[in-house]
DOGU-265594 format. One record per residue (C-alpha): residue in one letter; x, y, z. Coordinates in pm, 1 decimal, decimal comma. Each point is the difference from the previous one (the first is absolute). Layout:
N
A/X/Y/Z;
...
This chain:
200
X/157,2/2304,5/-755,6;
X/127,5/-110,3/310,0;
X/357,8/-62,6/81,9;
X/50,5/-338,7/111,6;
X/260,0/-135,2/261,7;
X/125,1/-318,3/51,7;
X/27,3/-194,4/387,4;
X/130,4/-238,9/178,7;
X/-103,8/-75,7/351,4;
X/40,1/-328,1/252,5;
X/-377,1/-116,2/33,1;
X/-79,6/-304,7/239,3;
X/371,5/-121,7/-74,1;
X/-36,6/31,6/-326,7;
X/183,8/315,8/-245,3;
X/-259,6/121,6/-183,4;
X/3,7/240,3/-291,7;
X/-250,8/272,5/-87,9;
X/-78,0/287,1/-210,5;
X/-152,3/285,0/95,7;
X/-170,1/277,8/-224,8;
X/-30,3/349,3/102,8;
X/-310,9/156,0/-56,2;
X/-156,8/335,2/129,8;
X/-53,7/-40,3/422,2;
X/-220,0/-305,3/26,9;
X/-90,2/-114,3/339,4;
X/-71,0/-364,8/-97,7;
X/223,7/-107,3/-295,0;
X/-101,7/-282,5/-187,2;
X/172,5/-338,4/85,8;
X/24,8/-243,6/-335,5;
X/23,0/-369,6/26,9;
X/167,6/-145,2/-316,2;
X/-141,4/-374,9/-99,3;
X/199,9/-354,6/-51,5;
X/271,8/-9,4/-172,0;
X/33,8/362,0/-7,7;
X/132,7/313,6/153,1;
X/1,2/378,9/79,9;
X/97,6/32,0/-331,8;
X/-380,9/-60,3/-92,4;
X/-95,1/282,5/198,6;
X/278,1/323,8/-173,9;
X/-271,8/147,1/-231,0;
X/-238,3/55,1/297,0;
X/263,0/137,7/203,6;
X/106,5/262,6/-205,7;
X/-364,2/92,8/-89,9;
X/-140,1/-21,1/339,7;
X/308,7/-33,6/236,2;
X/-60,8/-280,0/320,0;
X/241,1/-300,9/89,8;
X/30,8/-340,1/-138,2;
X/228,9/-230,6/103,4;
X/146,8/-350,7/-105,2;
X/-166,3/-265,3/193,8;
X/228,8/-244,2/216,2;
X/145,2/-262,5/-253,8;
X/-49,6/217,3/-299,8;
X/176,0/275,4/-197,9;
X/299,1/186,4/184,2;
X/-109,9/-130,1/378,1;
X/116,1/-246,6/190,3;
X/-117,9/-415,2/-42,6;
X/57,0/-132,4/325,6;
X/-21,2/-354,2/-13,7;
X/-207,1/40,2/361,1;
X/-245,2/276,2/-93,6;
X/-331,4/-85,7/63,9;
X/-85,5/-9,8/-376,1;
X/-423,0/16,1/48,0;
X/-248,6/223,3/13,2;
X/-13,9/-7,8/371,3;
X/439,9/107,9/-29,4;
X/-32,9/208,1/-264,6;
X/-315,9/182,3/242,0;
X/217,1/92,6/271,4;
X/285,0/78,6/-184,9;
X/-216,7/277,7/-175,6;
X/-75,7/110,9/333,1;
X/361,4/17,0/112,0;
X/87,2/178,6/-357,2;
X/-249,9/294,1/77,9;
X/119,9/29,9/370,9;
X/312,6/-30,3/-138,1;
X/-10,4/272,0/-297,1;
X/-230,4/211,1/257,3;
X/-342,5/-8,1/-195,6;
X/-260,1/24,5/256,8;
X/-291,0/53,9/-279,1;
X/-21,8/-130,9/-328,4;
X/-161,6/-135,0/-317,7;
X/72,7/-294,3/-163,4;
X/16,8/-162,5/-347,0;
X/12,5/-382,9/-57,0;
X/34,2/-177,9/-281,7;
X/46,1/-401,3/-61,2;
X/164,7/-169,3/301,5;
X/29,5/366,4/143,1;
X/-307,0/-107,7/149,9;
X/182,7/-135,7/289,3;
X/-96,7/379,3/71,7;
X/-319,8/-27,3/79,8;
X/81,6/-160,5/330,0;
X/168,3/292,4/139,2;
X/-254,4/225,8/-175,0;
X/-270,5/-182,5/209,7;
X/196,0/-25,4/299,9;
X/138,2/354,0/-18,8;
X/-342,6/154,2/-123,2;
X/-14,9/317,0/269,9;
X/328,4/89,2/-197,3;
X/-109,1/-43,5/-360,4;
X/-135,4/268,1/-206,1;
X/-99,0/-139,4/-324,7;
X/27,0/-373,4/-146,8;
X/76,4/-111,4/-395,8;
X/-29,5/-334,7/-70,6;
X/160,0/-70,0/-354,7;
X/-67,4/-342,4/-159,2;
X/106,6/-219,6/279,0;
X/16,4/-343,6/118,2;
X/-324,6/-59,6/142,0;
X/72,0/-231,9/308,8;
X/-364,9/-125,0/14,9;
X/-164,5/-324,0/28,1;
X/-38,2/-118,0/-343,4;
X/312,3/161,5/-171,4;
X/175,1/-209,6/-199,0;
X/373,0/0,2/-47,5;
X/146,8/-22,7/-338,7;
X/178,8/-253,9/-138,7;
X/398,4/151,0/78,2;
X/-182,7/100,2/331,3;
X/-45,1/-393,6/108,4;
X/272,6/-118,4/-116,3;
X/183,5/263,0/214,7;
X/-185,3/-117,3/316,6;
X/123,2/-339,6/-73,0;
X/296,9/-114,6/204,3;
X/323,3/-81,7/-200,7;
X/-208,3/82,1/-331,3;
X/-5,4/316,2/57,9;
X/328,9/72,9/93,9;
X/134,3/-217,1/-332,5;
X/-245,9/229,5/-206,5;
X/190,4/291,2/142,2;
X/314,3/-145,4/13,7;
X/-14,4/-52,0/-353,8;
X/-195,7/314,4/-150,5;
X/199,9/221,3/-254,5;
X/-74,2/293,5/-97,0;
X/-173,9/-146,7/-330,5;
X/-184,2/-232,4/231,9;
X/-95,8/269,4/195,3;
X/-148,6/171,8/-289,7;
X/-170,6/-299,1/-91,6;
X/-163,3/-71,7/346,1;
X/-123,0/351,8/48,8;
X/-198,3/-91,2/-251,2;
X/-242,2/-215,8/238,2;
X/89,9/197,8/281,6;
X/-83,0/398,6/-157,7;
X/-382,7/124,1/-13,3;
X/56,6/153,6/-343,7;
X/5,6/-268,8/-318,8;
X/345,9/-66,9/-88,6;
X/343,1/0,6/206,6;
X/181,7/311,1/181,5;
X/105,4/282,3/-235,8;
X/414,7/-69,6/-15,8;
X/54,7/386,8/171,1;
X/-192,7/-112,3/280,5;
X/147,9/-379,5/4,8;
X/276,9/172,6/-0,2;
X/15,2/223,5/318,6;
X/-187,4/-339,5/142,0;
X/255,6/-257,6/-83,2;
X/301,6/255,9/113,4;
X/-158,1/-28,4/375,2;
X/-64,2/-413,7/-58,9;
X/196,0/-155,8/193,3;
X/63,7/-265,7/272,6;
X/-124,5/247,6/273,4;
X/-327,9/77,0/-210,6;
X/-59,6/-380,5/-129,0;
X/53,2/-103,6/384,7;
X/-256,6/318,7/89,7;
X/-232,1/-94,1/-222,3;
X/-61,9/-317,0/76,5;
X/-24,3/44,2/374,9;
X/-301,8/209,6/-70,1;
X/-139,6/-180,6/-246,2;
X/0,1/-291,6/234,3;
X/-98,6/169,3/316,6;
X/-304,8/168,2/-113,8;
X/-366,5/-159,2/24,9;
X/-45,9/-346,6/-234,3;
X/-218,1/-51,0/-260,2;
């Protein structure tokens, strides 16, 4: 098992925390990219198996929500960028899952520097994807910010429902850990991306 430390670094502007797992000397560490409305917290069982770095995206979890961040995949590209230069990880392999997928930019743009690439189920930005229902009401202007504005956590529950790939809403341990990171700064986060990424 590997021991796991916990970060917090100025990225871009913005403070950024990040875990880091300790494994056996690894040249290229593996970088993993936690999805929408999550955080690093998805990422603690692979860390202690495995060791690598994940960190809390801009506007989620324990970092900073900057009203002015560039919340998009082209923002969240160069900030991933600055985090490696940052953290000093020169080689690396990454892991994406859902809107960690944002990754995929760097991955391609970075691609002398990447060792390996895991794409976990993931939003597939293509033409022809269509958003769910909470998704287009969330690119909406003013409806989307009065569905946030207004979600509880039993709403919550009841709109993962549409908005999870498994039948059925979140499991309440993981709604949980979700809904303790769910606020303004991660509503506001959210939608910017959902907004700014390709239409329909």
């Amino acid at each position: 098992m590997a021991e796991i430390s916990e970060h917090t670094n100025q990225v871009a502007g913005v403070e950024v925390f990040w875990r880091r797992g300790e494994p056996d000397a690894v040249s290229a560490p593996t970088v993993y990219v936690h999805g929408v409305p999550t955080h690093s917290d998805d990422c603690l069982p692979f860390l202690a198996q495995t060791g690598g770095v994940a960190l809390d995206l801009p506007g989620f979890g324990r970092s900073g929500k900057p009203n002015d961040f560039e919340y998009s995949i082209g923002g969240y590209d160069r900030f991933l960028e600055a985090f490696l230069d940052t953290v000093g990880i020169e080689r690396f392999s990454l892991v994406v899952h859902d809107w960690g997928a944002v990754a995929l930019a760097t991955a391609q743009r970075l691609h002398e520097r990447l060792e390996r690439l895991v794409v976990l189920p993931s939003v597939p930005l293509l033409p022809g994807y269509e958003w769910h229902r909470i998704a287009r009401m969330w690119r909406k202007p003013v409806v989307g910010e009065l569905l946030m504005g207004f979600t509880t956590r039993f709403g919550f529950k009841q709109l993962s429902k549409e908005a999870n790939t498994t039948p059925g809403p979140l499991p309440d341990p993981m709604l949980d850990y979700v809904w303790k990171h769910f606020d303004h700064g991660t509503q506001r986060a959210i939608l910017k991306l959902y907004r700014a990424s390709p239409p329909e």
